[in-house]
ZAZA-665771 format. One record per residue: residue number from 1; residue in three letters; x, y, z of N, C-alpha, C in turn. Coordinates in steps of 0.05 Angstrom, whole numbers, plus 5000, padded with zeros to 4 digits. Each point is the difference from the previous one (the first is absolute). Layout:
<rs>
     n   res    npx    npy    npz   capx   capy   capz    cpx    cpy    cpz
   NUM   ALA      X      Y      Z      X      Y      Z      X      Y      Z
...
</rs>
This chain:
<rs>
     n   res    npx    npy    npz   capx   capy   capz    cpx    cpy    cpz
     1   UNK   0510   5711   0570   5012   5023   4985   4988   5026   5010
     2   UNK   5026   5024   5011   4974   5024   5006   5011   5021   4987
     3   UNK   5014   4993   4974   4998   5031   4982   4976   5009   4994
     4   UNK   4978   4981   4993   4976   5011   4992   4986   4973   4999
     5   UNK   4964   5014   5002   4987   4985   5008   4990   4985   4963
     6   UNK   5013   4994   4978   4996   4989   4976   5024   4983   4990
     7   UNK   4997   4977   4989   5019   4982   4992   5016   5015   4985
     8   UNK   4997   5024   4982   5017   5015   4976   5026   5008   5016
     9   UNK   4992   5015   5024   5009   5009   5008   5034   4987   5011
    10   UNK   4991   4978   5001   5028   4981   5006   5021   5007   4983
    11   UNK   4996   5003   4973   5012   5002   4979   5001   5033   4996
    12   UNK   5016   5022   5019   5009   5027   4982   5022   5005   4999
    13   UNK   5004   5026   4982   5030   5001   4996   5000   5004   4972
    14   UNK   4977   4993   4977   5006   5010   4984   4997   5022   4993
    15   UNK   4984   5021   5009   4988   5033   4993   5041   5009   5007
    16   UNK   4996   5028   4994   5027   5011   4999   5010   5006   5035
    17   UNK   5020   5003   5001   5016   5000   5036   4976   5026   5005
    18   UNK   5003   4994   5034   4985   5027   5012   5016   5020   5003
    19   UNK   4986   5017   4994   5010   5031   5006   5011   4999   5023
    20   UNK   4994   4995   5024   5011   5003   5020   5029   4983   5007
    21   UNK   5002   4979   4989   5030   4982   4999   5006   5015   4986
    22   UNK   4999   5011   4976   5017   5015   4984   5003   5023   5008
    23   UNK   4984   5012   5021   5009   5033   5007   5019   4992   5023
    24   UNK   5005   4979   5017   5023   4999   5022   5004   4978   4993
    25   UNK   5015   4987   4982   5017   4980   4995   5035   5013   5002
    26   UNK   4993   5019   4992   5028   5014   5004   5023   5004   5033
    27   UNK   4969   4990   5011   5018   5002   5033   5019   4966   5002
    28   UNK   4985   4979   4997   5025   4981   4983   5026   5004   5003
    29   UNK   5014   4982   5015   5032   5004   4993   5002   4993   4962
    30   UNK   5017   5019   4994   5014   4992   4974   5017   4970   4996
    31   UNK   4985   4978   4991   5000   4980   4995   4990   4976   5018
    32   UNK   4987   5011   5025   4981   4986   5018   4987   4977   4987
    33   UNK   5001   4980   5020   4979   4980   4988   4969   5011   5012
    34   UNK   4980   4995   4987   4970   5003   4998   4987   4976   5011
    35   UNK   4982   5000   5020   4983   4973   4998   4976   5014   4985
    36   UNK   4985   4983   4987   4978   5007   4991   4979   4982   5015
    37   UNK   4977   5004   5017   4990   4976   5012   4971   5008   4976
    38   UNK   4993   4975   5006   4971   5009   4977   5011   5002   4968
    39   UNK   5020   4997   4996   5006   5015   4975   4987   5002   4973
    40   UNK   4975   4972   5000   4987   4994   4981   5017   5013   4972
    41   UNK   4998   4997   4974   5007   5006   4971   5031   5010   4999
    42   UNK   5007   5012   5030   5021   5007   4991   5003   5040   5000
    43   UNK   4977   5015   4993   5005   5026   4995   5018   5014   5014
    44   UNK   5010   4997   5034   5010   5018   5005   5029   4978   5008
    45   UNK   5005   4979   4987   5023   4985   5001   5012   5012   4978
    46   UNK   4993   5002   4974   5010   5009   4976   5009   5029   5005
    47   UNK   4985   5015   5018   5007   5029   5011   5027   5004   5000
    48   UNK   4993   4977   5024   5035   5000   5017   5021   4991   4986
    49   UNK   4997   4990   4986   5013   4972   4981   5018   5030   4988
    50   UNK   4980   5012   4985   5006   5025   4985   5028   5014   5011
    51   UNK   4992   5014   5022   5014   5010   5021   5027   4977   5013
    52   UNK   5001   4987   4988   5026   4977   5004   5001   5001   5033
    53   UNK   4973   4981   5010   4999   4994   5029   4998   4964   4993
    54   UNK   5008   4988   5014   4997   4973   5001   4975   4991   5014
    55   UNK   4982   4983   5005   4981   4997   5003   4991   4973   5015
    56   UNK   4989   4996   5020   4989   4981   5010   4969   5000   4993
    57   UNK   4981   4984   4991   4975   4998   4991   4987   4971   5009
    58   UNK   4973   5016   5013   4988   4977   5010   4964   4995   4993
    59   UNK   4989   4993   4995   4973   5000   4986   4990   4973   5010
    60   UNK   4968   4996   5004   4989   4968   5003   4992   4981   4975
    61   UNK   5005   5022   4977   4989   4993   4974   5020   4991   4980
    62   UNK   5007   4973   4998   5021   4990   4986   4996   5016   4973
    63   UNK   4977   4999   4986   4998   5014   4967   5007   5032   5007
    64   UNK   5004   5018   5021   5003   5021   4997   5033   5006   5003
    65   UNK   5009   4984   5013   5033   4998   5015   5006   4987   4959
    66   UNK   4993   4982   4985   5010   4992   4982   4993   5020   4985
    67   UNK   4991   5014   4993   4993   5030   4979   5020   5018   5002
    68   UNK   5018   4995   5026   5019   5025   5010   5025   5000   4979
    69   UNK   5006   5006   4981   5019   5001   4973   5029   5008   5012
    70   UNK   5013   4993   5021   5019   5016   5008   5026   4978   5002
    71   UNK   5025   5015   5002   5019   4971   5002   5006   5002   5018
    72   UNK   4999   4971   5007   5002   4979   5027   5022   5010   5022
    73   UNK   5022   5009   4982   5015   5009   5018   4992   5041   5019
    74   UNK   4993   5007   4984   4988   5027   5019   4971   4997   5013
    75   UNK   4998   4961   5000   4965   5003   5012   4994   4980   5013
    76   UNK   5004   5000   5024   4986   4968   5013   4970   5005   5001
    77   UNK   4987   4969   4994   4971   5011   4997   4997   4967   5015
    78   UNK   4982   5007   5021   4985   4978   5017   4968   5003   5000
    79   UNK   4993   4975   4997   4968   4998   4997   4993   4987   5028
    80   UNK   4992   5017   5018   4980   4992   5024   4983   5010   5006
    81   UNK   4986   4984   5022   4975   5011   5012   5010   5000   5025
    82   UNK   5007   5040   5010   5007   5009   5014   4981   5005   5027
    83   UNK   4970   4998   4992   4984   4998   5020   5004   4979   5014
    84   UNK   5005   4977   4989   4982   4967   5017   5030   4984   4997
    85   UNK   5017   5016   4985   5030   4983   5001   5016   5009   5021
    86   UNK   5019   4992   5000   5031   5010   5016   5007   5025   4978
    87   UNK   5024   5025   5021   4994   5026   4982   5030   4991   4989
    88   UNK   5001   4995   4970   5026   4986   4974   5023   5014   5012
    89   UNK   5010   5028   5020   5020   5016   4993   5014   4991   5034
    90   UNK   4994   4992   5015   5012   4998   5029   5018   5005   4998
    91   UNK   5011   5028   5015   5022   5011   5014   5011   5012   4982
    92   UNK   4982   5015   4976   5016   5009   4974   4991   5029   5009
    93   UNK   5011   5017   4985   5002   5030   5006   5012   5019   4976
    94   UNK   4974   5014   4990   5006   5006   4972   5000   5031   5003
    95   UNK   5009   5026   4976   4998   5027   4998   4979   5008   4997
    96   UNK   4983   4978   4997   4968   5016   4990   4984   4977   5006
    97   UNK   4979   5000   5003   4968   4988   5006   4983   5011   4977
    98   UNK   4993   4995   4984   4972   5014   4985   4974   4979   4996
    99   UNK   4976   5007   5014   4980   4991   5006   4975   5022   4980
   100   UNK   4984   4990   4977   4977   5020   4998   4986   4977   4994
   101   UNK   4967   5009   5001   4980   4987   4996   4988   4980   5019
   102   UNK   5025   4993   5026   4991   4973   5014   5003   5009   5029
   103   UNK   4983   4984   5009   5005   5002   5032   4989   4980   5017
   104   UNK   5024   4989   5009   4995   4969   5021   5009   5015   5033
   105   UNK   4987   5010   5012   5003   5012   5028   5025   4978   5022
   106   UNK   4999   4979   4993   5020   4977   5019   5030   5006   4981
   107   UNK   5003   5004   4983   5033   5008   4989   5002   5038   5004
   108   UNK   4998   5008   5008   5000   5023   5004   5034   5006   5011
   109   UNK   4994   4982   5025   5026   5002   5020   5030   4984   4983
   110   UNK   4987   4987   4978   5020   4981   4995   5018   5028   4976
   111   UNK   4978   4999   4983   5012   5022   4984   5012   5027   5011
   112   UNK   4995   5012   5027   5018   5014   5012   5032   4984   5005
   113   UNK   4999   4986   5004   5019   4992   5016   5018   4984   4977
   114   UNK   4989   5002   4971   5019   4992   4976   5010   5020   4988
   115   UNK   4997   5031   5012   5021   5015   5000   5019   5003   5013
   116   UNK   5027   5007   4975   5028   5002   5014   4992   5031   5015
   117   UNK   5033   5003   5012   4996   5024   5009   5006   5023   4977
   118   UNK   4990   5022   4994   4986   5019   4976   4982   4984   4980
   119   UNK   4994   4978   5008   4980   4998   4983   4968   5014   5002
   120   UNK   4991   4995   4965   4976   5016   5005   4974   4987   4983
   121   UNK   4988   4995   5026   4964   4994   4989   4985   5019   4985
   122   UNK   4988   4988   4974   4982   5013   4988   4977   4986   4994
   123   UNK   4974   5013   5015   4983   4977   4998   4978   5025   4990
   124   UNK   4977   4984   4987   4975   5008   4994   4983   4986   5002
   125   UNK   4975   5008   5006   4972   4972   4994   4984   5016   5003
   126   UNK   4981   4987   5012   4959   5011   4992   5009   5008   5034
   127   UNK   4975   5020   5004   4993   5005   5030   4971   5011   5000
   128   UNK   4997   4994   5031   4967   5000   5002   4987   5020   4984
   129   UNK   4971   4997   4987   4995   5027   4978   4990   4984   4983
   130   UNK   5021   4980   4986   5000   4985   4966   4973   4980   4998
   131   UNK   4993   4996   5024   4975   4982   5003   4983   5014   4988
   132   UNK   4996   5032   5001   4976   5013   4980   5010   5007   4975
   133   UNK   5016   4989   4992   5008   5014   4960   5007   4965   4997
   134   UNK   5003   4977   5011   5011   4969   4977   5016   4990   5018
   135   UNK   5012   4990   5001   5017   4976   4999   5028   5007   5004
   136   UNK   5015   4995   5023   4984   4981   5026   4980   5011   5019
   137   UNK   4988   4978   5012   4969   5019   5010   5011   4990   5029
   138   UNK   5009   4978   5008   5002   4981   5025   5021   5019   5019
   139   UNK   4984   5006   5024   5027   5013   5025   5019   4983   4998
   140   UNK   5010   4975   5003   5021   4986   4995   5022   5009   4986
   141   UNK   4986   5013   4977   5016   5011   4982   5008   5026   4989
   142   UNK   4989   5014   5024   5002   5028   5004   5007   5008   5022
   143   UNK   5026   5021   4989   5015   5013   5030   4988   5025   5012
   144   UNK   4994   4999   5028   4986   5016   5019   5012   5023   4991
   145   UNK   4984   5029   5003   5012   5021   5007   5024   5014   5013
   146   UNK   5027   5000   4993   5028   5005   5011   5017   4976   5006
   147   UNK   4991   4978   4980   5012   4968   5018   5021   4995   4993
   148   UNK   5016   5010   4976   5022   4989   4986   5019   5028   5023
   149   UNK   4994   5022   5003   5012   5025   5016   5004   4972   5029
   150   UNK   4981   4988   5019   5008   4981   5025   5009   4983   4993
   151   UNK   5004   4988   4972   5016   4974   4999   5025   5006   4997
   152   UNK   5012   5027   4990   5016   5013   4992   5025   5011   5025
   153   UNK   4983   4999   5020   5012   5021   5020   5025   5005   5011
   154   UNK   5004   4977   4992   5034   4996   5012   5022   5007   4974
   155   UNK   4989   5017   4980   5022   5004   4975   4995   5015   4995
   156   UNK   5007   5019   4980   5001   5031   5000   4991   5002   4978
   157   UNK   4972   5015   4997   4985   5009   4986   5004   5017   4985
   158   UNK   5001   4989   4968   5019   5027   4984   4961   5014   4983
   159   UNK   4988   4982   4996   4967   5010   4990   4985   4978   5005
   160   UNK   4970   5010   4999   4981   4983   5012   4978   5020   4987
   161   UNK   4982   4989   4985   4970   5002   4993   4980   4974   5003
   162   UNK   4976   5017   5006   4975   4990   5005   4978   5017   4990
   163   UNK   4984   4982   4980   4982   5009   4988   4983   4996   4973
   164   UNK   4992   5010   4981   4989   4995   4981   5008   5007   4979
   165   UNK   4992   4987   4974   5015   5010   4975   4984   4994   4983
   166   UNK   5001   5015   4991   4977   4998   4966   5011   4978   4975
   167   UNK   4977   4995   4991   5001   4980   4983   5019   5013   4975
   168   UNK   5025   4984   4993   5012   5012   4967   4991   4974   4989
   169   UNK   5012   4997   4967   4989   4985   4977   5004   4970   5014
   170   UNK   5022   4994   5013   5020   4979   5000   4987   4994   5031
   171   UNK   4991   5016   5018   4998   4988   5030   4961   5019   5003
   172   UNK   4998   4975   5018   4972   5012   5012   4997   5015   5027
   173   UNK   4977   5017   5006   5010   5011   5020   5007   4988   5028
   174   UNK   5015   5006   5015   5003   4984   5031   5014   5012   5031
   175   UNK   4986   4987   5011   5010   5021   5027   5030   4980   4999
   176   UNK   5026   5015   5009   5018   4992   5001   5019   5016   5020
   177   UNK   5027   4977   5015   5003   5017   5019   5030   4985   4990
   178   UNK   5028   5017   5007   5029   4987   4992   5014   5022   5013
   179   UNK   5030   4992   5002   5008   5002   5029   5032   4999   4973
   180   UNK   5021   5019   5013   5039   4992   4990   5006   5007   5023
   181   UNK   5018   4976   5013   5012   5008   5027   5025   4977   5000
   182   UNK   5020   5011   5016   5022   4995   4995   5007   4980   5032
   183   UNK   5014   4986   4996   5020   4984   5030   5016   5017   5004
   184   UNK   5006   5021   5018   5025   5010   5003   5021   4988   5013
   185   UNK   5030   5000   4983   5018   4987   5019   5001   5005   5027
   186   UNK   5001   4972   5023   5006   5016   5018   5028   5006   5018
   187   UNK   5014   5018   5018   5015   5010   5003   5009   4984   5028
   188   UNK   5022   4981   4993   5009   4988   5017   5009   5006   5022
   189   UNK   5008   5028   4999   5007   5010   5032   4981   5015   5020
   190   UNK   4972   4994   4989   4976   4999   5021   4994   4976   5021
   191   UNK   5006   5007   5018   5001   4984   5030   4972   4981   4995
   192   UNK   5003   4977   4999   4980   4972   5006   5000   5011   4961
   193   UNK   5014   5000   4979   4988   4992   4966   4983   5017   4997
   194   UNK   4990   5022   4998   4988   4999   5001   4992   5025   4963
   195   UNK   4978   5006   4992   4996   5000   4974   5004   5025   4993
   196   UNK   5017   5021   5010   4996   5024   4995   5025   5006   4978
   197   UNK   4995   5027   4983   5015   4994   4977   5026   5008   5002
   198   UNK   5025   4997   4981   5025   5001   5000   5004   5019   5003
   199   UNK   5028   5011   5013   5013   5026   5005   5005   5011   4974
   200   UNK   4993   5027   4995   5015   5013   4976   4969   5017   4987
   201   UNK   5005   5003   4979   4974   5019   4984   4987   4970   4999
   202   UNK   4965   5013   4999   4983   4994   4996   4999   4983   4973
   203   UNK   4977   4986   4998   5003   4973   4977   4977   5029   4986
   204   UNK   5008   4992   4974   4976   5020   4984   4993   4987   4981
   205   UNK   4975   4995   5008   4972   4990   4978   4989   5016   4988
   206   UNK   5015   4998   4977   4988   5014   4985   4974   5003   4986
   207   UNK   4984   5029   5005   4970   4998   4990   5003   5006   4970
   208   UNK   4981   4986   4978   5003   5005   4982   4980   5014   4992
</rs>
């Protein structure tokens, strides 16, 4: 497991959605399906749920996937171990990716590539730093300086922070780094496919 270096940790999702899914959730197609990887409790499934997105959900923790209160039909929920298993979604391709709290460096490529075209990754986790304020302390489980910006490179970067945040009532403090970037369709009448975006006005991502 490399969300974090503590058994608890297997199990999140119940504190309230992150600020950050909730400040660009809105880039989302209007009625997109969501994968949630990590989804633990559920918090930013019920988000979307909210927002009438349908939902794919995947967690290693059978008691956290069963906590998820949602009906069956706006929610597929799979229990695996995405590190050391086969990855549950082969050849699937969703409007959104949302990743916080976890980071397994070998699915990186896979979760790119389970975006459709406009779909959009929203990810967050710990980055190097958090080893001096708690938990997670292990490099394993902390992203290098600008890493989610090079894993990113090939999609279009709508925001990206890196850095630190002060402790509020509900979260402790932690170096943290998260990344909204989009698949842009690409424009079929580029010689050899190739990924550059559609003829016409510009796609507008909106900043909120």
């Amino acid at each position: 497991m490399a969300a974090a270096d503590s058994s608890q940790a297997r199990i999140h999702g119940a504190e309230p959605p992150s600020a950050w899914v909730r400040r660009w959730s809105h880039l989302v197609a209007p009625g997109g399906t969501v994968l949630d990887v990590a989804c633990g409790r559920g918090r930013h499934a019920r988000w979307f749920h909210e927002r009438n997105h349908a939902l794919v959900l995947v967690d290693i923790a059978q008691t956290a996937i069963e906590s998820i209160a949602l009906p069956k039909a706006a929610c597929e929920a799979v229990v695996a171990d995405i590190e050391n298993g086969p990855w549950p979604f082969p050849g699937r391709r969703f409007d959104a990716v949302v990743v916080t709290n976890y980071l397994w460096r070998p699915l990186m490529p896979v979760l790119l590539d389970s975006l459709a075209p406009g779909g959009v990754l929203i990810y967050e986790t710990f980055t190097q730093g958090n080893e001096t304020v708690g938990k997670p302390s292990r490099p394993d489980f902390l992203l290098r300086p600008g890493e989610l910006l090079q894993v990113c490179q090939g999609l279009r970067i709508v925001a990206f922070e890196d850095g630190f945040q002060e402790g509020a009532p509900v979260q402790p403090p932690r170096f943290v780094q998260r990344i909204a970037a989009v698949r842009e369709a690409a424009n079929p009448s580029v010689s050899g496919g190739g990924a550059a975006p559609l003829a016409g006005p510009p796609p507008r991502y909106c900043l909120p």
